[in-house]
ROMARDREN-610938 format. One record per residue (C-alpha): residue number from 1; residue in three letters; x, y, z. Coordinates in nm, 4 decimals, padded with zeros to 6 digits. Layout:
(NUM; ALA; (X; Y; Z))
...
! end
This chain:
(1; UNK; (00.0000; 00.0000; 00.0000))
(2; UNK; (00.2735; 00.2544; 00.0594))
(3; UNK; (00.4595; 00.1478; -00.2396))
(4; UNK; (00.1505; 00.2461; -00.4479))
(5; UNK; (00.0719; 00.5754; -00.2794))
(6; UNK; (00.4130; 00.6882; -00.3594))
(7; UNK; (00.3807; 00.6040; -00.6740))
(8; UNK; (00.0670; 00.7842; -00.7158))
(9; UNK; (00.1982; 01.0894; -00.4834))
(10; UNK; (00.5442; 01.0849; -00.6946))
(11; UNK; (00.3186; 01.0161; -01.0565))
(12; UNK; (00.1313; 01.3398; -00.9549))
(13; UNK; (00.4524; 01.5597; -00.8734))
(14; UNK; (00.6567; 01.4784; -01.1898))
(15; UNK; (00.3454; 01.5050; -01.3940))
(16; UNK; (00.2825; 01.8316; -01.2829))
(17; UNK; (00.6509; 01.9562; -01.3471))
(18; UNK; (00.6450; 01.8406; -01.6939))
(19; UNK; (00.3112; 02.0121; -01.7636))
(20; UNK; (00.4259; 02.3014; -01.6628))
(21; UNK; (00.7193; 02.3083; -01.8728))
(22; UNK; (00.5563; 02.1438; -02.1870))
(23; UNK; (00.2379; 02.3220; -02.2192))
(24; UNK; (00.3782; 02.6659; -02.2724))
(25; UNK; (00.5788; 02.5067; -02.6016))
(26; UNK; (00.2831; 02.3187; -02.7199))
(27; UNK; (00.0682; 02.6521; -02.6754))
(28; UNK; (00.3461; 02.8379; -02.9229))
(29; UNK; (00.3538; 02.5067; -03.1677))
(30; UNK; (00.0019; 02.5154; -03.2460))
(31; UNK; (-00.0281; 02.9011; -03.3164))
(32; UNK; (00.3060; 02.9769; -03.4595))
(33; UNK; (00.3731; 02.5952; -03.6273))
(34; UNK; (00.7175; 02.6875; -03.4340))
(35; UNK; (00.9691; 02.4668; -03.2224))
(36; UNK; (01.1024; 02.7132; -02.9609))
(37; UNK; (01.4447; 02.5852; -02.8888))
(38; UNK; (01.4605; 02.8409; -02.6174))
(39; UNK; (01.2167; 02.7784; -02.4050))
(40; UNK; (01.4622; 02.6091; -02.1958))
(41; UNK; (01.6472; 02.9125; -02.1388))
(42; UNK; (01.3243; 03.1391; -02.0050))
(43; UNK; (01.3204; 02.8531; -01.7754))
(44; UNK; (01.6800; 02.9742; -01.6916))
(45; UNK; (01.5597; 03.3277; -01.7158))
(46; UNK; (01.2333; 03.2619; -01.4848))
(47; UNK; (01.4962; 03.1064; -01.1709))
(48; UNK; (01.8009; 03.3209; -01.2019))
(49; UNK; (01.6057; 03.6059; -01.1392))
(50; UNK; (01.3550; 03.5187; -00.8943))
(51; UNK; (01.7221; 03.3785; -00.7174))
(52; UNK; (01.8449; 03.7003; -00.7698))
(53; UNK; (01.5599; 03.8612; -00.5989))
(54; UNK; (01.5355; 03.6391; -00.2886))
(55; UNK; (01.9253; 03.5995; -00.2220))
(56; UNK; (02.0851; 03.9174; -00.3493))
(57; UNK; (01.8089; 04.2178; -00.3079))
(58; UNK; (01.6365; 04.0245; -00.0335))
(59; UNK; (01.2980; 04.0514; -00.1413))
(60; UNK; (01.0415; 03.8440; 00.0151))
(61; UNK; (00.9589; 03.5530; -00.1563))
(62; UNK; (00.6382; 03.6049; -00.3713))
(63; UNK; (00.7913; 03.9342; -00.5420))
(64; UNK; (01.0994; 03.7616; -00.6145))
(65; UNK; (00.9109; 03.4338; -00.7511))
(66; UNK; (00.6400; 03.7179; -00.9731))
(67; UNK; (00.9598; 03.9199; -01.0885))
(68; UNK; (01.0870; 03.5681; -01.2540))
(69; UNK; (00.7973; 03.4690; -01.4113))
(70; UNK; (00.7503; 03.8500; -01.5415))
(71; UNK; (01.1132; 03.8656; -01.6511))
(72; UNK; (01.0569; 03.5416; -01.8565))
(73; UNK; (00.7821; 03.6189; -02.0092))
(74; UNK; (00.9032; 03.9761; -02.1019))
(75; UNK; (01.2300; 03.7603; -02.2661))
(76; UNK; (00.9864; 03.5578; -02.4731))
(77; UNK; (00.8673; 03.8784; -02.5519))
(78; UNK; (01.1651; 04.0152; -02.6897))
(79; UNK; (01.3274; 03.6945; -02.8723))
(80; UNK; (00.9490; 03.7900; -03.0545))
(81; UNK; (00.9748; 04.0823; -03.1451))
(82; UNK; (01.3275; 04.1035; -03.2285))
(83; UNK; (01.3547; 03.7314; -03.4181))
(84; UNK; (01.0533; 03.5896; -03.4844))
(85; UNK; (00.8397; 03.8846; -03.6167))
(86; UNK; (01.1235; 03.9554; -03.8523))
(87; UNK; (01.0836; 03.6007; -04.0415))
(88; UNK; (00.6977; 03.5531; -04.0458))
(89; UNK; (00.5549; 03.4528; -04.3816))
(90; UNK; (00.8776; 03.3635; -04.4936))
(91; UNK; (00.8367; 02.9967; -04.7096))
(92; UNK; (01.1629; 02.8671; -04.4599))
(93; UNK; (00.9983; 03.0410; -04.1685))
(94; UNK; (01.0040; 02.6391; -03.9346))
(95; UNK; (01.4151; 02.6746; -03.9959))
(96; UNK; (01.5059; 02.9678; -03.9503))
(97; UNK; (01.2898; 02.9906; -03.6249))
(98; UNK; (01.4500; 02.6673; -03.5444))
(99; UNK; (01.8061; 02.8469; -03.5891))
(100; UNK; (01.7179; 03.2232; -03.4455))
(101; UNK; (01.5347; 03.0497; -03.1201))
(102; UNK; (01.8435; 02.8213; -03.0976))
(103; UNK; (02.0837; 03.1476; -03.1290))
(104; UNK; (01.8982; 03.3019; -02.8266))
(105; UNK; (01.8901; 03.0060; -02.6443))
(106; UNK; (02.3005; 03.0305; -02.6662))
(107; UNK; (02.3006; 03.3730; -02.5731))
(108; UNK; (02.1074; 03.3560; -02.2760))
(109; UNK; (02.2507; 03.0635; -02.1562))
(110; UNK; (02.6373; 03.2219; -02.2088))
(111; UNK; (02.4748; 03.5128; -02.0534))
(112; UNK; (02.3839; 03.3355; -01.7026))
(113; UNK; (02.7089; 03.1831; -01.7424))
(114; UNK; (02.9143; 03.4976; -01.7482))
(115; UNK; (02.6789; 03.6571; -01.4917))
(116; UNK; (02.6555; 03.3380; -01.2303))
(117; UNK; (02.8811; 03.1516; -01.3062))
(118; UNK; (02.9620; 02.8156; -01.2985))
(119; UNK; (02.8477; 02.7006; -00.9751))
(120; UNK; (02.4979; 02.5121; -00.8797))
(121; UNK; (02.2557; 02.7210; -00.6962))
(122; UNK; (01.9356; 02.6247; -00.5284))
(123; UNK; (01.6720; 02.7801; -00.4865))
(124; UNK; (01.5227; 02.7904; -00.1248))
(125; UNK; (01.2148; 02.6169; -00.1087))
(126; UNK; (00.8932; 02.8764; -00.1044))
(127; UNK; (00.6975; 02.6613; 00.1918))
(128; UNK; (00.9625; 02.4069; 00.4524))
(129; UNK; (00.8368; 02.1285; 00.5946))
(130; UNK; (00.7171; 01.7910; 00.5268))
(131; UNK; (00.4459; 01.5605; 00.6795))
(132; UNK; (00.4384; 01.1504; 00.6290))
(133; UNK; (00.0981; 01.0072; 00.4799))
(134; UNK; (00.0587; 00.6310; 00.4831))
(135; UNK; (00.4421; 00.6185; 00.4955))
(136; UNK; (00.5144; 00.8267; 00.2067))
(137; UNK; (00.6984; 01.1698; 00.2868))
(138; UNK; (00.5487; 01.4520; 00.1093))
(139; UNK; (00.6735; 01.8157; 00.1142))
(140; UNK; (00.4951; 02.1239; 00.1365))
(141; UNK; (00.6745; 02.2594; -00.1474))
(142; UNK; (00.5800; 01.9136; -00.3881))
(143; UNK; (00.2353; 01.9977; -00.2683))
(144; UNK; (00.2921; 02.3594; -00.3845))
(145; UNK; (00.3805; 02.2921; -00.7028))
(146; UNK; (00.1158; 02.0782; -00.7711))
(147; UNK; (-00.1428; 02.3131; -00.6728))
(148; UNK; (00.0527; 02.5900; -00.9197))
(149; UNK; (00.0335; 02.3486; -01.2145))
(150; UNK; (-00.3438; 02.2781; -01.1715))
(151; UNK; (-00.3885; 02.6522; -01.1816))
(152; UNK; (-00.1888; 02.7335; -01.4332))
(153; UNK; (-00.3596; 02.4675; -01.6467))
(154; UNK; (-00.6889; 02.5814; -01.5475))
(155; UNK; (-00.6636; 02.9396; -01.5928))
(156; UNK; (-00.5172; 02.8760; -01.9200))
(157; UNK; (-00.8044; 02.6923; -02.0397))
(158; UNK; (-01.0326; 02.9805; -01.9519))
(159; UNK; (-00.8345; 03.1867; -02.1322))
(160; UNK; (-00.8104; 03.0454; -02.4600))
(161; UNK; (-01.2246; 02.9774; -02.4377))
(162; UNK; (-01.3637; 03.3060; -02.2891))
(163; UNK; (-01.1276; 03.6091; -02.3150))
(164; UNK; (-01.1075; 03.7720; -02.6501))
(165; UNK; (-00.7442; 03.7142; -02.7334))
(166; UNK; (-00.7631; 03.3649; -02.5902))
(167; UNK; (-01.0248; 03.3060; -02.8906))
(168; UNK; (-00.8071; 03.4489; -03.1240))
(169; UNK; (-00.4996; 03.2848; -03.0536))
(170; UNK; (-00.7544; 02.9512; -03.1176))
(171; UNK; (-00.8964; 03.1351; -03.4599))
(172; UNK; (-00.4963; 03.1852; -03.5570))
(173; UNK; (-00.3618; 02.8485; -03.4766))
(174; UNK; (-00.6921; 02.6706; -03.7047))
(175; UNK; (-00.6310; 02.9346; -03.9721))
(176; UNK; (-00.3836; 03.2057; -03.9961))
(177; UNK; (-00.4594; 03.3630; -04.3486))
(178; UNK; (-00.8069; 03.3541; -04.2769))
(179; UNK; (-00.7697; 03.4993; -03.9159))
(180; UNK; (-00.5720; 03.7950; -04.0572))
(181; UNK; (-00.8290; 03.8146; -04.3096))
(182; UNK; (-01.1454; 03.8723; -04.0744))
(183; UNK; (-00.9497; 04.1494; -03.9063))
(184; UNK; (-00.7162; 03.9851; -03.6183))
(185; UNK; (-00.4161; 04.1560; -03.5472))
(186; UNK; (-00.1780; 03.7878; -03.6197))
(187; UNK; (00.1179; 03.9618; -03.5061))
(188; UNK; (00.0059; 04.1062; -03.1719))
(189; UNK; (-00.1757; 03.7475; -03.1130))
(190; UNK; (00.2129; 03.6144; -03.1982))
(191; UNK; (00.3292; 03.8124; -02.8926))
(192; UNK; (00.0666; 03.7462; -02.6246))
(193; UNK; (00.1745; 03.3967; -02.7076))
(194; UNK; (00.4875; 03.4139; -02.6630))
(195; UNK; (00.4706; 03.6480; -02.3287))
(196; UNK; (00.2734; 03.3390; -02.2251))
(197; UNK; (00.4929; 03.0620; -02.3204))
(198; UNK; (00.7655; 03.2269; -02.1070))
(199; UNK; (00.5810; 03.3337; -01.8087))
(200; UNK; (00.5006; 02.9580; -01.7914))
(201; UNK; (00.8392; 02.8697; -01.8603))
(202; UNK; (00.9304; 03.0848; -01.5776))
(203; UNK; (00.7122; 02.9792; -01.3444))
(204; UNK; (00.8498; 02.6479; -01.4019))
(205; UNK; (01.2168; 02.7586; -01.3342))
(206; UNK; (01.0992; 02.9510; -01.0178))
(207; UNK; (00.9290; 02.6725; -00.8401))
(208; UNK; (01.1698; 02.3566; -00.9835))
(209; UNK; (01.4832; 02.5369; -00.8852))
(210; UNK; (01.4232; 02.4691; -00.5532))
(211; UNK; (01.3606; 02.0848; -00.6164))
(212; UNK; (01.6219; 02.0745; -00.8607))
(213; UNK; (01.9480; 02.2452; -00.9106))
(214; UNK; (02.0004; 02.6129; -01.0810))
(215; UNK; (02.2902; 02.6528; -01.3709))
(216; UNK; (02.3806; 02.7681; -01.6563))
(217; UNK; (02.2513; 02.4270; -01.8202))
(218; UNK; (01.9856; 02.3616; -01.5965))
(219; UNK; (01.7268; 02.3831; -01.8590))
(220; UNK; (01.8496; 02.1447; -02.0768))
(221; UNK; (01.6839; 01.8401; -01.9369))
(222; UNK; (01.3354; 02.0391; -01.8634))
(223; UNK; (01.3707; 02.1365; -02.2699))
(224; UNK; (01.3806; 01.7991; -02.3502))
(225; UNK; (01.1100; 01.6175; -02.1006))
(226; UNK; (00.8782; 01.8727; -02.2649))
(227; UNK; (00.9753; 01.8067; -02.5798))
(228; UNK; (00.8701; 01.4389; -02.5195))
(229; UNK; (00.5482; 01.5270; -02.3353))
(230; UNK; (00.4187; 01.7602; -02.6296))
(231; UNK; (00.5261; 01.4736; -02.8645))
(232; UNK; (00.3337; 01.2206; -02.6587))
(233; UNK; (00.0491; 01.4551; -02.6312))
(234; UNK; (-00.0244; 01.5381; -02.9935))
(235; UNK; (00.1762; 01.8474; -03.1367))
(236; UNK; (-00.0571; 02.1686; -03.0797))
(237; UNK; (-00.2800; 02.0542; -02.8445))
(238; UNK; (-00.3180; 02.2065; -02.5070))
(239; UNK; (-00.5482; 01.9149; -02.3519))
(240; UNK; (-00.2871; 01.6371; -02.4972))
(241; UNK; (-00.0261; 01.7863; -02.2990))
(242; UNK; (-00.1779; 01.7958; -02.0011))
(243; UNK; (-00.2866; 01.4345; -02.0013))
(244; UNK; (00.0779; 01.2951; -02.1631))
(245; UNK; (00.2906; 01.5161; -01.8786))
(246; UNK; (00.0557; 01.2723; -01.6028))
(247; UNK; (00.0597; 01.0015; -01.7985))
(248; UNK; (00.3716; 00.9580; -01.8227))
(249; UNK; (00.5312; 01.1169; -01.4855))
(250; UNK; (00.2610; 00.8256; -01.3722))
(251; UNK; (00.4278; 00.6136; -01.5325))
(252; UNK; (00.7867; 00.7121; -01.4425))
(253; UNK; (00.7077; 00.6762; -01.0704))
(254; UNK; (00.5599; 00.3419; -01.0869))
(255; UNK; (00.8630; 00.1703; -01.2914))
(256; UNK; (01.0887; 00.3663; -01.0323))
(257; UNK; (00.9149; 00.2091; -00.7340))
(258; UNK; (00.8204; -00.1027; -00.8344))
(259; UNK; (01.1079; -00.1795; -01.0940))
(260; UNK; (01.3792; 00.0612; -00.9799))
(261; UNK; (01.4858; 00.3954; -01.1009))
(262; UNK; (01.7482; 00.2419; -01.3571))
(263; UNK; (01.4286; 00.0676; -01.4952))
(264; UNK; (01.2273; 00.4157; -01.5405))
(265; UNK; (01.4116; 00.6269; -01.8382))
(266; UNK; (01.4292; 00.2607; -02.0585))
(267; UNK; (01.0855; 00.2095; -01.9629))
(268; UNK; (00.8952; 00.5225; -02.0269))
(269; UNK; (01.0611; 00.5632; -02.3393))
(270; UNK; (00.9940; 00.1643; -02.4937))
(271; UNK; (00.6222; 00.3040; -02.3902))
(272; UNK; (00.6411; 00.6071; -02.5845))
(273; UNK; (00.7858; 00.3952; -02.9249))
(274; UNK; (00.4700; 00.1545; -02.9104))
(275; UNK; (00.2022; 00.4745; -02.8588))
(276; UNK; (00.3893; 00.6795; -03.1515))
(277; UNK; (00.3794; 00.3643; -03.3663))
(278; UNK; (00.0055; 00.3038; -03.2825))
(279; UNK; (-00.0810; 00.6701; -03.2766))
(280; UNK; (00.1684; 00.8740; -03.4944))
(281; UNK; (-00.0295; 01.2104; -03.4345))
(282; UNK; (00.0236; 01.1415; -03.0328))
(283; UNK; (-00.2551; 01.0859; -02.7583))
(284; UNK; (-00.4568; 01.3554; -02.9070))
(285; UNK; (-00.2875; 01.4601; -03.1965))
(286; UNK; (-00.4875; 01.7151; -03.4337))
(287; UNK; (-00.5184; 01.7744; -03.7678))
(288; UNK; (-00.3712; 02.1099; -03.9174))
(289; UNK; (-00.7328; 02.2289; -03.9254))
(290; UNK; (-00.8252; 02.2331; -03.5322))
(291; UNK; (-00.5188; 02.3146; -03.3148))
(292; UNK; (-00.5484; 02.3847; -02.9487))
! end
């Protein structure tokens, strides 16, 4: 019984962390049709600050934690308007935002290198403590960040499906000549989702620097798990996402606590070659007309 409830407990935590990292790239996939190979670095961006904040300026936590997530998504921002808005419409536009995303992801990266250094930092935790249920130890901060991804994932639902620029993000991803066509400003919708994409990012690299580690390449590995989860989901699509990152953090922790942690990356990723051979488009994989 306690080996299954921390599975489930430990299913629910890693699921959580790779939502939040994956949904903000599947969000910019299925409006822009573009890979962000930096959204690893606003993850960077989103800690280092908020670090900043709490260690150096001695802020109290929530400030520091809002000042990453705004400084993230203010970077998205910027790689925007400064790359991507320059190459839109072009016929090699999925390369060479491939290649200018990839360029910014190397600057930012060399960036906190020369600023921070080398060394790991971590993050304090934003709630201490831990309590045991049924055996299984469970942190207030695990808890935290669970409760922050289910929000996150929640609000963002509402917003693509009630607010005005939430509906035409949806009307750009389905259609973009037609959107532009009935009047919607493409280019502005561009930046709101990009602004989003790193905020999330962000808030990722706030709260996971304190279960993780914080350096220079510290957003490599969150990069790629999201990569895999918006794969497994279905490029584009926002519900996908959310189901694949608990699927398979689910997953993860069961093969870690009933087959051993060696067992888990081998495992999870045999899983994922079956599903993508039985279901090329992912769990729930879209066509190019419906997206998000």
């Amino acid at each position: 019984m306690k080996e299954l409830f921390q599975a489930i407990y430990g299913g629910i935590l890693y699921g959580s962390i790779y939502g939040l990292m994956a949904i903000g790239l599947t969000l910019i996939w299925g409006s822009l049709r573009m890979l962000n190979l930096a959204h690893g670095s606003l993850y960077l961006v989103g800690g280092y600050v908020a670090w900043t904040a709490l260690n150096q300026w001695e802020l109290p936590a929530l400030p520091s934690f809002l000042l990453g997530v705004i400084a993230a998504g203010l970077m998205g921002l910027i790689i925007q308007v400064l790359l991507i808005n320059r190459i839109l419409g072009r016929s090699e536009f999925f390369t060479a935002a491939m290649i200018a995303t990839l360029g910014a992801s190397i600057v930012i990266d060399s960036g906190a290198l020369l600023i921070y250094g080398a060394r790991v930092k971590q993050m304090p935790p934003a709630f201490e403590g831990q309590f045991k249920f049924s055996g299984v130890v469970i942190t207030y901060q695990g808890l935290l960040i669970v409760a922050v991804a289910v929000i996150s994932f929640v609000l963002l639902g509402l917003f693509l499906r009630r607010s005005r620029h939430g509906l035409s993000i949806q009307a750009v991803s389905q259609q973009m000549d037609a959107a532009r066509l009935m009047g919607i400003p493409t280019v502005t919708t561009f930046m709101i989702v990009m602004a989003i994409s790193g905020a999330l990012a962000g808030l990722a690299g706030v709260l996971l620097s304190s279960v993780f580690y914080l350096a220079p390449t510290a957003g490599f590995n969150p990069m790629v798990k999201a990569l895999v989860v918006t794969i497994f989901g279905g490029l584009g699509s926002v519900k996908g996402t959310i189901w694949a990152a608990y699927a398979i953090g689910l997953l993860e922790a069961f093969l870690q606590v009933y087959f051993g942690s060696g067992a888990a990356l081998p495992g999870l990723f045999l899983f994922m070659i079956i599903m993508l051979v039985i279901r090329p488009t992912g769990l729930f994989g879209l066509g190019e007309e419906q997206r998000l």
